[in-house]
C-alpha positions in Angstrom: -6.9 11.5 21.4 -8.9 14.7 21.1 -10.0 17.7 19.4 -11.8 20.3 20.9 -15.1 18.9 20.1 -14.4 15.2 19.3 -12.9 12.4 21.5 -12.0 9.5 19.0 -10.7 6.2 21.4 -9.3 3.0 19.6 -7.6 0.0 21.5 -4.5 -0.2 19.7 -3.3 -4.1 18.6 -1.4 -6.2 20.7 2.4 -4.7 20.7 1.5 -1.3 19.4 2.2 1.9 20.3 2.1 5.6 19.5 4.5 7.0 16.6 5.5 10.3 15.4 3.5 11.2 12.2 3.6 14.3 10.3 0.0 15.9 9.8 -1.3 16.8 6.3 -2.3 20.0 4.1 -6.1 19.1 4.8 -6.8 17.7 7.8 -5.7 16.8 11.6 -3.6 13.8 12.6 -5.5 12.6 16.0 -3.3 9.6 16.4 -0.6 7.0 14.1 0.0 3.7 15.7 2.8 0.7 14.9 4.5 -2.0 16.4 6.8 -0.5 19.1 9.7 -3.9 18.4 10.3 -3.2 14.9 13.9 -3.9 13.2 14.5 -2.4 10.1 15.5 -5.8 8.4 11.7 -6.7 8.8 11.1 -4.4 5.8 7.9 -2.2 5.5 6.8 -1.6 9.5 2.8 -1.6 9.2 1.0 1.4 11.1 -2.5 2.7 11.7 -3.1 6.7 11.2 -6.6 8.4 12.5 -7.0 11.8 10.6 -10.0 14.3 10.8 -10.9 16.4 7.9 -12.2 19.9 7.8 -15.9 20.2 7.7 -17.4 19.4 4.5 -20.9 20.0 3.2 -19.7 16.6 0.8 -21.7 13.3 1.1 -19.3 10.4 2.4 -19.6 8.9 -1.0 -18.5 12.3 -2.6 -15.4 12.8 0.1 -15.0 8.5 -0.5 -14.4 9.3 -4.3 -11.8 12.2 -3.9 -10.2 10.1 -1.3 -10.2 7.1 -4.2 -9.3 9.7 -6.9 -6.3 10.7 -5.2 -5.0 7.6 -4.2 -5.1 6.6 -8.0 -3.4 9.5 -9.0 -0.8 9.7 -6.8 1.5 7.7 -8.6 1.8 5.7 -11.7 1.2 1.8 -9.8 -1.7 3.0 -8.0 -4.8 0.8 -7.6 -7.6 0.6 -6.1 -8.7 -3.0 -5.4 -11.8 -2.4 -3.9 -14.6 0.2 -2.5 -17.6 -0.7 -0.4 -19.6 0.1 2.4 -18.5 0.2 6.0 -20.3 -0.2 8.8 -23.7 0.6 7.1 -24.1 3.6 4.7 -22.7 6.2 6.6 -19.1 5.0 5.8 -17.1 3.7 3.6 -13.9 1.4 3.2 -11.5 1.9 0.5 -8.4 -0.9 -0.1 -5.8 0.0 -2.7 -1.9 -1.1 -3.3 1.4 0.4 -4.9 4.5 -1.2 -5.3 7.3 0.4 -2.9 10.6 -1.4 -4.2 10.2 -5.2 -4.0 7.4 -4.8 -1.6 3.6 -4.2 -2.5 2.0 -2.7 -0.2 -1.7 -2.3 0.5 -3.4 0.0 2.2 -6.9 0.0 3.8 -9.4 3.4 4.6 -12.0 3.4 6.5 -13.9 6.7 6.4 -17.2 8.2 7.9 -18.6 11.8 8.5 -18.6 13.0 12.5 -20.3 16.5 12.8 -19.8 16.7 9.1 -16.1 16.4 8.8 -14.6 13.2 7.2 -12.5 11.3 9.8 -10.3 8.3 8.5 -8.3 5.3 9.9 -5.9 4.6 7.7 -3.8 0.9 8.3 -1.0 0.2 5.7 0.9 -3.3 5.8 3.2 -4.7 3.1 1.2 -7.2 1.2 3.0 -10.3 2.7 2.3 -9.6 5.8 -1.6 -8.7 5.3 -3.2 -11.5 6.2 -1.3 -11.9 9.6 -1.9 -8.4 10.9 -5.5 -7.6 9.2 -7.7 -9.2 11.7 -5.6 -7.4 14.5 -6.1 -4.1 13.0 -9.7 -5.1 11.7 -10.5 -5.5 15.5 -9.1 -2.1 16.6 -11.0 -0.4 14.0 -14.2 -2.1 15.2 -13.9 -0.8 18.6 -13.3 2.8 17.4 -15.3 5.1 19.5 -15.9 8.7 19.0 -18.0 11.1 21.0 -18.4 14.6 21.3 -15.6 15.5 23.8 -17.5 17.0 27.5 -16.6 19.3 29.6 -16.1 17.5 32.5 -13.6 15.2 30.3 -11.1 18.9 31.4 -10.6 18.8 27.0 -12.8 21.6 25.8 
Protein backbone atom coordinates (compact mmCIF):
# COMPACT_ATOMS: atom_id res chain seq x y z
CA UNK A 1 0.00 0.00 0.00
CA UNK A 2 1.05 3.40 -1.07
CA UNK A 3 0.79 6.99 -1.13
CA UNK A 4 2.52 9.16 -3.40
CA UNK A 5 5.39 9.58 -1.10
CA UNK A 6 5.20 6.72 1.36
CA UNK A 7 5.22 2.90 0.82
CA UNK A 8 3.93 1.34 4.21
CA UNK A 9 4.40 -2.87 3.88
CA UNK A 10 3.05 -5.19 6.75
CA UNK A 11 2.83 -9.14 6.53
CA UNK A 12 -0.62 -9.63 7.33
CA UNK A 13 -1.41 -12.71 10.16
CA UNK A 14 -1.91 -16.07 9.09
CA UNK A 15 -5.58 -16.25 7.40
CA UNK A 16 -5.92 -12.57 6.74
CA UNK A 17 -6.86 -10.71 4.05
CA UNK A 18 -7.78 -7.29 2.65
CA UNK A 19 -11.31 -5.79 3.61
CA UNK A 20 -13.30 -2.87 2.56
CA UNK A 21 -13.01 0.05 5.00
CA UNK A 22 -14.40 3.40 4.80
CA UNK A 23 -11.66 6.27 5.15
CA UNK A 24 -12.04 9.01 7.71
CA UNK A 25 -12.66 13.00 7.87
CA UNK A 26 -8.82 13.38 8.75
CA UNK A 27 -6.73 11.19 7.32
CA UNK A 28 -5.99 8.32 4.57
CA UNK A 29 -6.92 4.61 4.97
CA UNK A 30 -3.68 2.78 3.34
CA UNK A 31 -4.86 -0.60 4.17
CA UNK A 32 -7.78 -2.68 6.78
CA UNK A 33 -7.00 -6.27 7.23
CA UNK A 34 -9.36 -9.39 8.91
CA UNK A 35 -9.72 -12.91 8.86
CA UNK A 36 -10.94 -13.76 5.26
CA UNK A 37 -13.18 -17.27 7.02
CA UNK A 38 -15.26 -15.35 9.25
CA UNK A 39 -19.04 -16.46 10.21
CA UNK A 40 -21.17 -14.08 11.70
CA UNK A 41 -22.05 -16.43 14.72
CA UNK A 42 -18.33 -15.93 15.78
CA UNK A 43 -19.42 -12.52 17.00
CA UNK A 44 -17.09 -9.33 16.81
CA UNK A 45 -14.59 -10.32 13.56
CA UNK A 46 -11.13 -8.63 14.69
CA UNK A 47 -9.35 -6.46 12.01
CA UNK A 48 -6.22 -4.41 11.59
CA UNK A 49 -6.64 -0.72 9.92
CA UNK A 50 -3.26 1.45 8.70
CA UNK A 51 -4.30 5.17 8.42
CA UNK A 52 -2.05 8.22 7.57
CA UNK A 53 -2.72 11.58 8.93
CA UNK A 54 -2.27 14.95 7.37
CA UNK A 55 0.88 16.62 8.18
CA UNK A 56 1.12 17.98 11.52
CA UNK A 57 3.65 20.35 12.98
CA UNK A 58 2.25 18.23 16.52
CA UNK A 59 4.81 16.19 18.68
CA UNK A 60 3.73 12.32 18.66
CA UNK A 61 2.85 12.84 22.26
CA UNK A 62 0.66 15.91 21.33
CA UNK A 63 -1.17 13.86 18.19
CA UNK A 64 -0.95 10.51 20.97
CA UNK A 65 -3.21 12.73 23.40
CA UNK A 66 -5.92 13.91 20.84
CA UNK A 67 -5.86 10.45 19.57
CA UNK A 68 -6.51 9.28 23.58
CA UNK A 69 -8.86 12.34 24.05
CA UNK A 70 -11.06 11.26 21.45
CA UNK A 71 -11.19 7.79 22.13
CA UNK A 72 -12.48 8.70 25.66
CA UNK A 73 -15.01 10.95 24.44
CA UNK A 74 -16.41 9.08 22.02
CA UNK A 75 -18.84 7.46 23.95
CA UNK A 76 -19.99 7.13 27.48
CA UNK A 77 -17.91 3.33 28.34
CA UNK A 78 -14.86 4.56 26.93
CA UNK A 79 -11.50 3.81 28.51
CA UNK A 80 -8.31 3.99 28.16
CA UNK A 81 -6.37 1.21 29.81
CA UNK A 82 -3.17 2.12 28.97
CA UNK A 83 -0.56 4.60 27.08
CA UNK A 84 3.14 4.00 26.67
CA UNK A 85 5.94 4.20 24.44
CA UNK A 86 6.33 2.20 21.30
CA UNK A 87 9.11 1.25 19.73
CA UNK A 88 11.39 3.96 21.40
CA UNK A 89 10.19 7.60 21.80
CA UNK A 90 9.21 8.32 18.44
CA UNK A 91 5.93 6.43 18.94
CA UNK A 92 3.46 5.62 20.94
CA UNK A 93 0.84 2.76 21.78
CA UNK A 94 -2.44 3.45 23.09
CA UNK A 95 -4.90 0.32 24.41
CA UNK A 96 -8.53 1.27 25.30
CA UNK A 97 -12.05 -0.84 25.45
CA UNK A 98 -15.89 -0.11 25.11
CA UNK A 99 -18.50 -2.35 25.65
CA UNK A 100 -20.42 -3.24 22.11
CA UNK A 101 -23.53 -5.30 23.35
CA UNK A 102 -22.40 -8.31 25.48
CA UNK A 103 -19.01 -8.09 23.96
CA UNK A 104 -16.07 -5.71 25.30
CA UNK A 105 -14.01 -4.97 22.92
CA UNK A 106 -10.43 -3.56 23.12
CA UNK A 107 -8.69 -1.89 20.87
CA UNK A 108 -4.90 -1.26 20.45
CA UNK A 109 -3.02 1.99 18.50
CA UNK A 110 0.14 2.11 17.56
CA UNK A 111 1.16 5.53 16.27
CA UNK A 112 4.43 7.27 15.05
CA UNK A 113 5.23 10.41 12.88
CA UNK A 114 6.57 9.62 9.03
CA UNK A 115 7.64 12.95 7.23
CA UNK A 116 5.66 14.63 9.95
CA UNK A 117 2.29 13.13 9.44
CA UNK A 118 0.92 10.67 12.16
CA UNK A 119 0.39 7.21 10.68
CA UNK A 120 -1.54 4.54 12.89
CA UNK A 121 -2.21 0.67 12.90
CA UNK A 122 -5.07 0.30 14.53
CA UNK A 123 -6.08 -3.73 15.62
CA UNK A 124 -9.51 -4.19 17.40
CA UNK A 125 -10.49 -7.79 18.87
CA UNK A 126 -13.34 -8.56 21.25
CA UNK A 127 -11.89 -8.98 24.57
CA UNK A 128 -12.23 -12.83 24.69
CA UNK A 129 -10.60 -13.39 22.03
CA UNK A 130 -7.43 -11.00 22.81
CA UNK A 131 -5.10 -13.12 24.03
CA UNK A 132 -5.36 -15.63 21.10
CA UNK A 133 -5.02 -13.15 18.26
CA UNK A 134 -2.58 -10.46 20.01
CA UNK A 135 0.66 -12.02 19.49
CA UNK A 136 -0.38 -12.59 15.77
CA UNK A 137 -1.20 -9.08 15.22
CA UNK A 138 1.74 -7.95 17.63
CA UNK A 139 4.02 -9.74 14.99
CA UNK A 140 2.60 -8.01 11.91
CA UNK A 141 2.96 -4.73 13.45
CA UNK A 142 6.58 -5.49 14.28
CA UNK A 143 7.46 -6.08 10.79
CA UNK A 144 5.71 -2.83 9.57
CA UNK A 145 7.93 -1.19 7.02
CA UNK A 146 7.63 2.20 5.64
CA UNK A 147 9.88 3.94 3.17
CA UNK A 148 9.63 6.79 1.08
CA UNK A 149 8.00 5.40 -2.09
CA UNK A 150 10.85 5.56 -5.40
CA UNK A 151 10.50 6.11 -8.60
CA UNK A 152 11.54 3.15 -9.96
CA UNK A 153 8.84 1.35 -7.56
CA UNK A 154 6.34 2.97 -11.09
CA UNK A 155 4.13 4.68 -7.69
CA UNK A 156 5.14 8.30 -7.73
Amino acid sequence: MSTPDLTVELDPPPGWGPIEQEPDDEGTVLLALAPTDWAADLGVRPNLVIGLGPESEESIGAVATQTAATLIALEQGHRLVSWDLWRDEGGRRLLSTWPSGDALICTTTWMRLEDGRPLSVTATVDADRYLRVMPFIGAAVDGLRVRPTREEDGRG
